[in-house]
C-alpha positions in Angstrom: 0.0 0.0 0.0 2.8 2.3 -0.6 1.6 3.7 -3.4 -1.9 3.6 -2.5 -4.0 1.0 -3.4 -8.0 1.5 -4.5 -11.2 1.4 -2.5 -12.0 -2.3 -3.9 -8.3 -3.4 -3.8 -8.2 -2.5 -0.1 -11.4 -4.2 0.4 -10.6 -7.2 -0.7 -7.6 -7.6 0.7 -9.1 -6.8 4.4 -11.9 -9.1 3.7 -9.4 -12.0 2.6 -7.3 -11.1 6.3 -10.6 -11.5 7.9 -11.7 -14.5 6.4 -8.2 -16.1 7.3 -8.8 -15.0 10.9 -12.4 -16.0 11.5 -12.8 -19.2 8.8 -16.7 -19.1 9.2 -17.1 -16.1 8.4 -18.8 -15.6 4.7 -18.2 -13.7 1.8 -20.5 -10.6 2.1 -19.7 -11.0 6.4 -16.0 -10.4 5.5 -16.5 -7.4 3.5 -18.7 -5.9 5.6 -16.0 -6.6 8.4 -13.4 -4.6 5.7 -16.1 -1.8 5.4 -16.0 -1.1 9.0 -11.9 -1.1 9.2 -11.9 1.3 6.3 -14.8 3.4 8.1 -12.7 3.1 11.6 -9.3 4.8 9.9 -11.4 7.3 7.8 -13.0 8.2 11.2 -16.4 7.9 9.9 -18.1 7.8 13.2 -17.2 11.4 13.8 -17.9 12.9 9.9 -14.7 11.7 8.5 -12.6 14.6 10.3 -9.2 14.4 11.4 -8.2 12.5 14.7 -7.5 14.3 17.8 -5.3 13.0 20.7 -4.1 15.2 23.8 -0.6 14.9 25.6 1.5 16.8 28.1 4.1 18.9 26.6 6.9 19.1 29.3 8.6 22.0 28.0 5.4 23.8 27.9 4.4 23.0 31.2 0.9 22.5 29.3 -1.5 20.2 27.6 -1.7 20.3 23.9 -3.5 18.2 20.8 -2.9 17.4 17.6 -4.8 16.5 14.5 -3.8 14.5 11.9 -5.3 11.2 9.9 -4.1 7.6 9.5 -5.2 7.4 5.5 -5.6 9.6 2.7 -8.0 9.1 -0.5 -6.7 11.1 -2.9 -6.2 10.8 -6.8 -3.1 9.4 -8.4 -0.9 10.8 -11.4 -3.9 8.9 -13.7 -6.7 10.7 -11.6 -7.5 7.5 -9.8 -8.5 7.7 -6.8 -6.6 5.7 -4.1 -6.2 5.2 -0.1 -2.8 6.1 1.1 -1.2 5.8 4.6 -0.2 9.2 6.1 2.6 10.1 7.4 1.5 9.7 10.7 -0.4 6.6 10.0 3.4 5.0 9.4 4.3 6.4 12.7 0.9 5.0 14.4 1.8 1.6 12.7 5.7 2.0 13.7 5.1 2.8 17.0 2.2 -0.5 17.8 5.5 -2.3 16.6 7.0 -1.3 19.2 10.4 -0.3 16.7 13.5 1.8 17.7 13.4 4.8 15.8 16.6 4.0 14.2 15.0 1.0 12.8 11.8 2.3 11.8 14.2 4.5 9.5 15.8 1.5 8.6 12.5 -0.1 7.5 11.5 2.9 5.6 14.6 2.9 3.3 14.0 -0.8 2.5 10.6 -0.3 1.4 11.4 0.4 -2.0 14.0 -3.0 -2.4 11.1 -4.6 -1.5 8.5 -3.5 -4.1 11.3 -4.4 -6.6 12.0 -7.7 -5.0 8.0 -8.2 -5.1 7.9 -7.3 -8.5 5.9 -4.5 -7.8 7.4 -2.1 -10.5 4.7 0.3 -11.4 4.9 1.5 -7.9 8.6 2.0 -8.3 8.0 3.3 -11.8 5.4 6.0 -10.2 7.9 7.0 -7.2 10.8 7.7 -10.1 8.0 9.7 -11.9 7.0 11.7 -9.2 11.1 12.6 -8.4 11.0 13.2 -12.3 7.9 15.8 -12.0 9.4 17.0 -8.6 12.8 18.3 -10.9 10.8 19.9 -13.5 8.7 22.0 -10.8 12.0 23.2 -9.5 13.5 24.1 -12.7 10.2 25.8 -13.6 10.3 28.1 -10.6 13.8 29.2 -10.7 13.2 30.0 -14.3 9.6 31.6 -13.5 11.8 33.9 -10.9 14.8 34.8 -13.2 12.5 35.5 -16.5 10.3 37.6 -13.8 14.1 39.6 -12.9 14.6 40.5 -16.5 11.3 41.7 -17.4 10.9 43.8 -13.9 14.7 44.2 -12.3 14.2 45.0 -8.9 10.9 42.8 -8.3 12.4 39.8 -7.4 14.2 40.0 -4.3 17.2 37.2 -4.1 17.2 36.2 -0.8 13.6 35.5 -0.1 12.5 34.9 -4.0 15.4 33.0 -5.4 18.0 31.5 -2.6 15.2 29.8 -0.7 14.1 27.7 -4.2 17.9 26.9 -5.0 18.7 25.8 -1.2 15.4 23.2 -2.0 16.4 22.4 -5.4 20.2 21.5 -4.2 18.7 19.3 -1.5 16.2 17.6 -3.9 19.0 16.7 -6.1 21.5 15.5 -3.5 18.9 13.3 -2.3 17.5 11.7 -5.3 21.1 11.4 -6.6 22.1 8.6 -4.8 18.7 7.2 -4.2 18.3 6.7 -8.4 22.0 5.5 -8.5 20.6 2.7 -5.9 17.6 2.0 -7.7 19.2 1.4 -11.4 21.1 -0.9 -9.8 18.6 -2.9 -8.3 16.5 -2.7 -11.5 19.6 -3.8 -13.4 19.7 -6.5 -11.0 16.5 -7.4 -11.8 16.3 -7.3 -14.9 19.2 -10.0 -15.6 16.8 -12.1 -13.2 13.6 -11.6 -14.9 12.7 -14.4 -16.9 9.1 -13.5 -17.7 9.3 -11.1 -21.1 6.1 -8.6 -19.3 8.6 -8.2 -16.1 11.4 -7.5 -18.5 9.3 -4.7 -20.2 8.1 -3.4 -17.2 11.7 -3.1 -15.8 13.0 -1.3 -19.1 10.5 1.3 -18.7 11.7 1.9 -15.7 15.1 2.1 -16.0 14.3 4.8 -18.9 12.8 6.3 -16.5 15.2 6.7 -13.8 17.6 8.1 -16.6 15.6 10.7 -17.9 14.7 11.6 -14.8 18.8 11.6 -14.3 18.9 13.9 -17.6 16.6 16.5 -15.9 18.7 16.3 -12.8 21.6 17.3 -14.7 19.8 20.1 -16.8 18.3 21.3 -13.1 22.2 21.2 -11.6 23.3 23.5 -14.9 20.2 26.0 -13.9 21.4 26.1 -10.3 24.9 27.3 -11.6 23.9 29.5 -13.9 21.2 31.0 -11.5 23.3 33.8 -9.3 24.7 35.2 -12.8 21.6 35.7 -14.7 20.2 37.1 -11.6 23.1 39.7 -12.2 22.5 40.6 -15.4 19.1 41.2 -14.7 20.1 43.8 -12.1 22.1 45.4 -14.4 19.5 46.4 -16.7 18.0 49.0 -13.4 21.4 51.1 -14.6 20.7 51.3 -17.8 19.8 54.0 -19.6 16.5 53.9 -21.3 15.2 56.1 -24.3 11.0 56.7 -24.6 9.3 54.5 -26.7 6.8 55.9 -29.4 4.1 54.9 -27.2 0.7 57.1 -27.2 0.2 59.4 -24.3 -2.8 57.6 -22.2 -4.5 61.0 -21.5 -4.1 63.0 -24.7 -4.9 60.0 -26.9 -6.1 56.7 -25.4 -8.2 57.9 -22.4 -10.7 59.8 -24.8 -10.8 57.3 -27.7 -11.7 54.9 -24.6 -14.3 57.5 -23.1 -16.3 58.2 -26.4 -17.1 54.4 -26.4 -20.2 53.1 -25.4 -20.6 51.2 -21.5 -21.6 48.1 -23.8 -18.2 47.7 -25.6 -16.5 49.2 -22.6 -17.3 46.2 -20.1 -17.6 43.4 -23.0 -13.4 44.1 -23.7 -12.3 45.5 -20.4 -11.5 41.8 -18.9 -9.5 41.4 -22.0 -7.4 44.8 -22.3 -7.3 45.7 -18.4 -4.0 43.4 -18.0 -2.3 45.7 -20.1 -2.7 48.3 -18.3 -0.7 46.8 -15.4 2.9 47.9 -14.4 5.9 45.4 -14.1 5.5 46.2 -10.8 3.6 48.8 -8.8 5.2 52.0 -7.8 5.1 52.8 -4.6 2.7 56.2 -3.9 2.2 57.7 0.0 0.7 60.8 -0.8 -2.5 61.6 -2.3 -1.3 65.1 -4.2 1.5 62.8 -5.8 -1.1 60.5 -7.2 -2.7 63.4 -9.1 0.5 64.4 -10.6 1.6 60.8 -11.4 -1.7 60.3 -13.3 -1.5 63.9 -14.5 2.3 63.4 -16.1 2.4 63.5 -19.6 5.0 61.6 -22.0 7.2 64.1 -23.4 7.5 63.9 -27.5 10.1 62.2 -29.1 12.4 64.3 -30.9 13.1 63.7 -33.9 16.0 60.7 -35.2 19.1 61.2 -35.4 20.3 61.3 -39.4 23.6 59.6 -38.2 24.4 56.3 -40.1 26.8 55.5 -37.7 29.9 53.2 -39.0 30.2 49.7 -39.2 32.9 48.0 -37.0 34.6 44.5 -38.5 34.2 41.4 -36.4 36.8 40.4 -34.4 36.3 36.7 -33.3 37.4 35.9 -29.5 40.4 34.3 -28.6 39.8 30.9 -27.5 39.4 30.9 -23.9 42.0 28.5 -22.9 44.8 27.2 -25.3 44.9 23.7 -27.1 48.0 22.3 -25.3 47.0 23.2 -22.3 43.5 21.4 -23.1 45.5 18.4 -23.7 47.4 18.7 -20.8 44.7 18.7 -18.1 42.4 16.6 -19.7 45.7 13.4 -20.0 46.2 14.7 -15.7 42.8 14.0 -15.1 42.6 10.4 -17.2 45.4 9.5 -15.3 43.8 10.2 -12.2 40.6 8.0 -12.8 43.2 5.1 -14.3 42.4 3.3 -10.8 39.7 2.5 -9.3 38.6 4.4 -6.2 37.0 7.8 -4.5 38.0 11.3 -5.3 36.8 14.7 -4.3 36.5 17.3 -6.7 38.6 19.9 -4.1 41.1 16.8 -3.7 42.0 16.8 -7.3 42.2 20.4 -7.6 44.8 20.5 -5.3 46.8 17.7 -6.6 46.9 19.6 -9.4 47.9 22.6 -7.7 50.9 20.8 -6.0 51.7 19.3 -9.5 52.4 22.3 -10.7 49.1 24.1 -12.8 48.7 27.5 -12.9 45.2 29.4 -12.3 44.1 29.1 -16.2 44.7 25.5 -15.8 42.9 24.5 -12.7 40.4 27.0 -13.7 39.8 24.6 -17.1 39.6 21.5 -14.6 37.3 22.8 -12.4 34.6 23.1 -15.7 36.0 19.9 -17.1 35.5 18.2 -14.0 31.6 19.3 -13.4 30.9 18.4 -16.9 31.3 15.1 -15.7 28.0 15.8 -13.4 25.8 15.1 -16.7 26.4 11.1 -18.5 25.8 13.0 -21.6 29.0 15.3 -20.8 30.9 13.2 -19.4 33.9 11.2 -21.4 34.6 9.1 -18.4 31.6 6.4 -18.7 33.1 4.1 -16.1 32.5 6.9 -13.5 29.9 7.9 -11.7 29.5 11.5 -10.0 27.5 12.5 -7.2 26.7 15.6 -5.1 28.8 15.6 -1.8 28.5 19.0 0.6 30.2 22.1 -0.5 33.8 23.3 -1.0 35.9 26.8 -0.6 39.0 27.1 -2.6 40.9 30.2 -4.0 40.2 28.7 -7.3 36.4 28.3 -7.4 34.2 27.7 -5.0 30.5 25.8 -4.9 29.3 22.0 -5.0 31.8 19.5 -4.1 31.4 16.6 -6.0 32.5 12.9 -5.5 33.9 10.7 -8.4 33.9 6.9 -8.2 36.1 5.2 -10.6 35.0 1.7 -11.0 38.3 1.0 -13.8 41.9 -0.4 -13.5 43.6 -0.1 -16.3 46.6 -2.0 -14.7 44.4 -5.3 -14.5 
């Protein structure tokens, strides 16, 4: 029932448990026996509201309640409408088993080796596809935020608007990092067991799956980089100097064209046109008398253009940013670094590579050449596999550390 499981599903199941448990009972006796459980947890005696239990909080000094329920009936990702344990009805079930909380942690992690072990892979397939949705969401806000900078600069604030959605976005990936790394492994595992040719479908869905939900990982890391700098930019554009548009002044031309219309036309296109109207964002008025004068302002006329032609300047392409030898250089370092198999941290290698002697543009080209690895598409290093670890400070760059495990020996 991890997943949730529908009302006849759940039924049937509590009437079989009954059944097992009282042998005389019949058919239709069982299921009305399931009816009641289902109508106990949904708390149907008391209108289907949430539970209430009181206890003594100590560092209070007073007695408190709280509310919550043991299931959920709630539609699934195919609007199918399924009961689902709540989180506190896990910790009502965890605690009648009388578990250690360090073992009722244990058990949780386990429940999803089990539904692969049980063969239960459309579960499994709609936990990766919720993690999958969960990544676009984020990269969706954080690009909701930055296009909303550039079109207003100075509307989006970065510390409330911005910071809080990459500090959830860098957790979200951290954590479904190694989670999916586990899980393709266990499907892999799986699938080399399967014998049935249905099992073997099922489990190449969802190992597509848990790579393009990968992909999107990697595409949601690159937007987290990017995100600070592109927030800059769009600051910049508050300095810059801005020439009026040939836009008509609202009171000398639109507001009278707008008044000789009848009420009839007035109210059947307002809901359509009255958007436009609307500022970027508002500005900020405390006095009556300024808005009069603010309403009052009139655009002043554009002059008339400038007959300069202006000259046209050759293009001169950019020097490469970092030269081919030294390209070669770093890239044979780091190839020799992943020739045995083991851990390495990204701040690790970049000061072996200071202590072997590489100057700033040179660890500067290994710091991008190593988080290009982040993405399997990027990456030329196939028999590694790179995961989020904590952060790192270095004179050099500074930012995600990340951890590279080399499962190749050449010298074998």
């Amino acid at each position: 029932m991890n997943m949730g499981c529908t009302e006849d599903e759940v039924v049937t199941h509590l009437a079989n448990v009954a059944a097992r448990m009282k042998p005389s009972l019949t058919f239709p006796l069982a299921r009305k026996v399931a009816e009641i459980v289902i109508d106990t947890l949904d708390n149907k005696v008391k209108g289907y509201k949430e539970f209430e239990f009181e206890y003594f909080d100590a560092n209070e000094g007073q007695m408190r309640s709280i509310r919550f329920r043991l299931v959920s009936y709630e539609p699934d990702l195919e609007d199918v409408y399924r009961y689902r344990p709540t989180s506190e009805g896990y910790l009502v079930y965890l605690g009648m088993l009388d578990m250690a909380p360090e073992d009722a942690q244990v058990v949780m992690e386990k429940m999803l080796d089990v539904l692969l072990k049980r063969g239960a892979f459309d579960a499994a397939l709609e936990v990766a596809k919720r993690a999958r949705k969960l990544s676009l969401e984020y990269r969706q806000l954080i690009g909701d935020r930055l296009n909303q900078a550039i079109r207003a600069p100075g509307s989006v604030k970065w510390v409330t608007d911005v910071a809080v959605k990459l500090a959830g976005a860098r957790s979200h990936v951290q954590e479904r990092q190694a989670e999916d790394q586990r899980m393709e492994e266990a499907v892999r595992d799986a699938v080399i067991k399967a014998e049935e040719p249905k099992a073997r479908r099922d489990l190449s869905q969802l190992l597509k799956t848990l790579q393009g939900a990968g992909l999107i990982r990697a595409y949601l890391v690159n937007d987290i980089l990017v995100a600070p700098q592109r927030f800059l930019d769009a600051q910049k554009a508050v300095f810059r100097a801005k020439r009026a548009g040939s836009l008509p002044d609202l009171e000398s031309r639109l507001f009278p064209q707008l008044l000789g219309l009848s009420s009839d036309i007035l109210a059947a296109n307002g809901e359509f046109v009255v958007s436009a109207f609307h500022p970027p964002s508002w500005p900020k008025v405390y006095d009556l008398n300024s808005v009069f004068s603010l309403l009052l302002e009139r655009r002043a006329e554009d002059g008339p253009p400038e007959d300069d032609t202006g000259e046209i300047t050759p293009h001169v392409p950019y020097p490469e940013r970092f030269p081919k030898e030294l390209i070669l250089k770093v890239e044979a370092w780091i190839t020799h670094q992943f020739e045995r198999s083991g851990t390495y941290q990204l701040d690790e290698l970049l000061l072996k590579g200071s202590e072997a002697g590489f100057d700033l543009d040179m660890l500067h080209f290994a710091v991008i050449r190593l988080f290009r690895c982040y993405a399997p598409t990027e990456s030329t290093f196939p028999y590694v596999s790179v995961e989020a670890n904590g952060r790192f400070v270095l004179d050099v760059a500074s930012g995600t550390n990340l951890q590279f495990v080399s499962k190749k020996d050449f010298n074998e």
